[in-house]
N, C-alpha and C positions, 0 to 999 in steps of 0.2 A: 659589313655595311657597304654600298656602292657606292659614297664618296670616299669611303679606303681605299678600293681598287683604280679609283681616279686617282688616287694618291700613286699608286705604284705604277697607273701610266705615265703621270707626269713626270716621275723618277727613271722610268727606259726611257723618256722624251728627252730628257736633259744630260742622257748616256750618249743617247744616240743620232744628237743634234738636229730632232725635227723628225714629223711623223706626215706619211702619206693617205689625205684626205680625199675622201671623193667630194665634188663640188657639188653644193646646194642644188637641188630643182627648184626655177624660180615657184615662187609663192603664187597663187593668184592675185591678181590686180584689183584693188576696189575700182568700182566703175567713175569715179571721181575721183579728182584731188583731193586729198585727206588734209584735216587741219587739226593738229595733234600738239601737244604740249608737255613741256619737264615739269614734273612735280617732284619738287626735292626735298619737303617739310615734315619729319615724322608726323606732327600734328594734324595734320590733312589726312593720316589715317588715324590717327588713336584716336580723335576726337570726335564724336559723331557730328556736332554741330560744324565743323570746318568739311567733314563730308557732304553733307548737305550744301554747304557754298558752293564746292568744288561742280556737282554734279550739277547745279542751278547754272552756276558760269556755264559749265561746258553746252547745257540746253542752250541757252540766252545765246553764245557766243557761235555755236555750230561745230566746235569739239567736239571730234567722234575717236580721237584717240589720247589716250597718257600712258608718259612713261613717269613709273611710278615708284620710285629710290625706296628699294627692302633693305631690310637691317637683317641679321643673324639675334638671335637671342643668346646673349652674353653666358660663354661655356657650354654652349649648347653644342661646338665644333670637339672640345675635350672631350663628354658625355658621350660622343659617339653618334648621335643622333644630330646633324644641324636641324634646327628650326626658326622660323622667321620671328621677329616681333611684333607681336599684336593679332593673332589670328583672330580672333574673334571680329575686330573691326575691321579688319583687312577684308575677310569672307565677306562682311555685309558691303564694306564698298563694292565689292567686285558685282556682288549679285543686283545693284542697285544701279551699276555702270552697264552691265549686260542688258538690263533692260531698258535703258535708255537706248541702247545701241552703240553702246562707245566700246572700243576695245582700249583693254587694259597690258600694257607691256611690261613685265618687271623690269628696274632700272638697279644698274649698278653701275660705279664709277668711282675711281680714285686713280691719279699719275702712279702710285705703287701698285697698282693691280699688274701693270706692264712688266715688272721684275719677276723672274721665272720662281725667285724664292717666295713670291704670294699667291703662286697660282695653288697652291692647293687652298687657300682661305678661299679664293675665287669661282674655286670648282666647288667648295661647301656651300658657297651659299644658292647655287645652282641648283645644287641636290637640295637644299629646303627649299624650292622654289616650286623643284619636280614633284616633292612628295607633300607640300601644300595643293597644289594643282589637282592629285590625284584627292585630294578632301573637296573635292567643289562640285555645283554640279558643271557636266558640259560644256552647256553655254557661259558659263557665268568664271571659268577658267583664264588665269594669265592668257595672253592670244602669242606671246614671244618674250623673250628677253634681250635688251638693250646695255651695251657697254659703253661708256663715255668716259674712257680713261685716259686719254688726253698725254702722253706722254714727254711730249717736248716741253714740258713743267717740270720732269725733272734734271737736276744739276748735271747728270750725265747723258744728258741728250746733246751736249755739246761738248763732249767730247769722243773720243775713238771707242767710246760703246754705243753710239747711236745704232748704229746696225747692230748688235746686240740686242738692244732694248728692241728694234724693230721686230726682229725676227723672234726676241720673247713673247712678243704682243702676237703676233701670227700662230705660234706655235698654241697661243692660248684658247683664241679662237677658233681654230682647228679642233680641239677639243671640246670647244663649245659644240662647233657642229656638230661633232661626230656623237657627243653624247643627244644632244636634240634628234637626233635621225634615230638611234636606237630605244627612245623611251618616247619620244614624244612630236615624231617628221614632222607636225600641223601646225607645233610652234615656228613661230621666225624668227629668223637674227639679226639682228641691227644693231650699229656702229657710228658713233659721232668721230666725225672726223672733220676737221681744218678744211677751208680752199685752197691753203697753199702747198698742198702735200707735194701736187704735180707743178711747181716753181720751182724744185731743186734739184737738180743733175749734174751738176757742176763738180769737179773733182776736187772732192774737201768738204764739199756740204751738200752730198747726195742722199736723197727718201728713193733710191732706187738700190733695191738688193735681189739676190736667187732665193727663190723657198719655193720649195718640193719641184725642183728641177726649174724655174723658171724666173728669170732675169726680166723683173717689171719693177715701176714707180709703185710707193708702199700704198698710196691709198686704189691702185689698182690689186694689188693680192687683200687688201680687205674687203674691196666690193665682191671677189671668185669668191671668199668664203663666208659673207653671209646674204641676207636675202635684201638686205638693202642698208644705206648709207645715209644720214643725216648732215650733210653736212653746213659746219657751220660758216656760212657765209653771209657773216657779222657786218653788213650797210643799211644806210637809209634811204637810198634809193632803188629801184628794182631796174633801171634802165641805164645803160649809157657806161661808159667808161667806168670802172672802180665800182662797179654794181654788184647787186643781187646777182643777178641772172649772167652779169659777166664772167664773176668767178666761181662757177657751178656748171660750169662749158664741157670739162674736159671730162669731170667725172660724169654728167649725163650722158655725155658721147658712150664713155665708156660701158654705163649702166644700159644704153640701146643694143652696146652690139654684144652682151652677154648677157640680156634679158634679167636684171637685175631693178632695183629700184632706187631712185634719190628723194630724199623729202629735203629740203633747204630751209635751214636755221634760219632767224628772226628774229632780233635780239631786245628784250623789252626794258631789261632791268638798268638802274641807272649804272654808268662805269665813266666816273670821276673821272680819268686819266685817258680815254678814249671817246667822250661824247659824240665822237663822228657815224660810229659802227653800232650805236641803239637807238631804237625809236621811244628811249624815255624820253619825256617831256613833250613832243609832238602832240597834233589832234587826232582822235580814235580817228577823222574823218580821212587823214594822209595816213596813216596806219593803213586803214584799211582798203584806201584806193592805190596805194603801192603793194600791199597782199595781193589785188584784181591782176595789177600789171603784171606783175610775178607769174601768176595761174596763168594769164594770158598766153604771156611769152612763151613760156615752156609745155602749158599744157597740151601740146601736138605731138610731146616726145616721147614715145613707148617708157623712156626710163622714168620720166617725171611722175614723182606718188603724192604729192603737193609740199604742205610748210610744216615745220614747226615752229612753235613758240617758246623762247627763251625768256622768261618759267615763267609758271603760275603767279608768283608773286608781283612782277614786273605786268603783265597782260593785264592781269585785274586793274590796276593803278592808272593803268593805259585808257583802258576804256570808261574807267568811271561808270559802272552802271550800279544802280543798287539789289543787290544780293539778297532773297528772302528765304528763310527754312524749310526745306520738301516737308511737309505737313505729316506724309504716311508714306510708307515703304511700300512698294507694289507687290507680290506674290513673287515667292521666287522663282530665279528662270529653272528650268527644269530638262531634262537630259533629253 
């Protein structure tokens, strides 16, 4: 099986402390900012009728991309075969999303994905995703896979394995790419990552390490290894000091001069202990004249690929609009 032999690269990877990737070709550019959003809810697939919300919202709202949280089917990694949960609703969102014209990104994320001892769970559900993909027609195909694994959530990112943890996260997605370029180059990679990655240099609490020969800040070696960055840059304002656009500086700079891409997080959902850094509670109408300001500002920067939204459940709430049933499924998209 090809997630076995993922298995026994990741096992010379871990011999032989990191493997030499060639770097992404950037992707092409949609000809506009993209307004794309997490969907983290199994329900939103297994269910038809919360599918139909989902694709309503995205018409209504001008969502043309999701990242969309796959599961593994429970012993399906033992059996030898991984495979996803829910294909059969999964295929019909997908084919229902392509013709809307939204691209669909598979989503994975957990802070233990980061530990070198889960990269084969990580690399499995990859191979279900690959050999899902090859079930589809064409158009109606995953367009990339998205990792949001967040790692300074775990206990040992403060201590003397951060660079450990950093360089297991690289080493992961290095293999992401390298297996995307050999099955399937037209997907893309993308990666949630912090604003504050490029704030730490300081000796004792450095995001700056060497991988595959090169001494950079860690959210600069995840922009060289995938096709673009999400980062989350959690405010309510888009201008001015302690903004949107303020902390999303270093990595656009970065994202211009390697022809790479930034979307910039937007955070909807309520967070009890931080109210300052989401726009729950707010009106759709500063919502969305602080999304204009954002596109505004950045929109002139080769790296700028526009927003995402942080998630589906929080945007709905936000906007308040009402939700009706797609009546009938369109013909499927076809190759």
């Amino acid at each position: 099986m090809k997630w076995v032999f993922l298995l026994l690269i990741t096992l010379v990877t871990a011999f032989t402390g990191g493997c030499i990737i060639q770097q992404p070709q950037a992707q092409p550019r949609e000809s506009k900012p993209g307004l794309g959003m997490w969907v983290w809810e199994p329900r939103q697939i297994a269910e038809e009728v919360e599918q139909d919300k989902l694709i309503q919202f995205c018409r209504e709202q001008g969502v043309n991309r999701l990242l969309v949280q796959v599961h593994l089917v429970p012993g399906s990694v033992e059996r030898g075969a991984p495979a996803l949960e829910y294909p059969a609703q999964l295929r019909r969102l997908m084919i229902v999303a392509a013709l809307e014209g939204i691209r669909v990104e598979a989503l994975d994320g957990s802070p233990e994905m980061a530990k070198a001892q889960n990269r084969a769970n990580v690399l499995a559900v990859l191979e279900a995703v690959l050999a899902f993909n090859r079930t589809l027609p064409v158009k109606s195909r995953f367009v990339g896979v998205h990792y949001d694994i967040e790692p300074y959530l775990l206990a040992d990112w403060n201590t003397d394995q951060r660079e450990a943890l950093m360089r297991d996260n690289l080493v992961l997605m290095a293999l992401v790419r390298e297996r995307l370029r050999n099955e399937s180059p037209s997907m893309s990679l993308g990666a949630s990552i912090p604003f504050w990655y490029d704030e730490k240099d300081n000796l004792g609490n450095s995001y700056t390490l060497e991988f595959q020969g090169q001494t950079k800040n860690f959210h600069q070696h995840l922009q060289d290894l995938t096709d673009y960055v999400a980062v989350m840059a959690y405010r309510k304002n888009a201008l001015g000091e302690n903004s949107i656009t303020h902390h999303v500086q270093s990595e656009v700079a970065y994202a211009d001069q390697i022809g790479r891409g930034v979307f910039v997080g937007m955070e909807t959902n309520r967070l009890a202990e931080t109210p300052d850094i989401t726009f729950y509670g707010v009106s759709p109408e500063y919502f969305w004249s602080e999304k204009r300001l954002v596109d505004q500002t950045m929109g002139g920067r080769p790296g700028y690929a526009g927003v995402f939204v942080h998630s589906y459940e929080g945007f709905v709430r936000l906007v308040e609009k009402p939700i009706v049933r797609v009546d009938q499924i369109g013909p499927s998209a076809t190759d």
